[in-house]
C-alpha positions in Angstrom: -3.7 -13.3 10.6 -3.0 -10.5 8.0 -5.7 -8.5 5.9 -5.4 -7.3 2.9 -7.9 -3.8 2.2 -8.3 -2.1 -1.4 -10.4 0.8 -1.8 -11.6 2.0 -5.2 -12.0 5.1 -5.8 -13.5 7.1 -9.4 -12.3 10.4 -10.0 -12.9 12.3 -13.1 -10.1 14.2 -14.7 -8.5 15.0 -18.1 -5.7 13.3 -17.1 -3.9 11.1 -14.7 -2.0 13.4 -13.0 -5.2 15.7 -12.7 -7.0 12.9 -11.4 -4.4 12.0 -8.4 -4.0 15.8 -7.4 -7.7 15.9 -7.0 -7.9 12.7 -4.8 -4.9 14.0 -2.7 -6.9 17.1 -2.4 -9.9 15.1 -1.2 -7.9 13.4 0.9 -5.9 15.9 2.9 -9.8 17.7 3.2 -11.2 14.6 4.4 -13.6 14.1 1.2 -12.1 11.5 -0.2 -15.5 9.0 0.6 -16.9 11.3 -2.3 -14.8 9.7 -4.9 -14.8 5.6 -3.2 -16.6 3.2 -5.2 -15.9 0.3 -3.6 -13.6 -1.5 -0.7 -12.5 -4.8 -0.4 -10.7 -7.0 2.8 -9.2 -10.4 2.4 -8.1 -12.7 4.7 -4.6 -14.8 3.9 -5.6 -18.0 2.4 -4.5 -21.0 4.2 -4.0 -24.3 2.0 -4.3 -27.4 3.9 -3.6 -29.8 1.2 -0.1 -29.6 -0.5 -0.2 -28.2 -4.0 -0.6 -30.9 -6.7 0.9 -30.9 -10.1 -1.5 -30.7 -13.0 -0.6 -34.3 -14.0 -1.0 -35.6 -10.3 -4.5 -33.7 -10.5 -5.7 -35.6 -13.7 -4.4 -38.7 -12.4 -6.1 -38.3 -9.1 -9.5 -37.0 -11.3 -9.5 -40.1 -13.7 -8.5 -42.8 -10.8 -11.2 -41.5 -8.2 -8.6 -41.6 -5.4 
């Protein structure tokens, strides 16, 4: 199975370029935990029904089957 993991992280900054030399800074000093907000891991999502067309999904809504 395959994982996907997104960390957040706030930096403040005048700019954008300011803001991603400071988080490589942080980073290459091993600080960058200062500046995570948040961190995220999904798992692959694994459909077991086949995908239905929105017409096929009304039908199947309004007929009860």
């Amino acid at each position: 199975m395959r994982y996907t993991i997104t960390q957040v992280y706030v930096v403040p900054a005048r700019s954008q370029a300011e803001a991603t030399d400071e988080l490589m800074l942080a980073m290459e000093q091993g600080n960058a935990g200062l500046f995570l907000v948040r961190t995220s891991v999904r798992g692959e999502k694994v459909s077991v029904l086949p995908r239905l067309s929105w017409w096929a999904l009304i039908r199947r809504q309004l007929t009860g089957r």
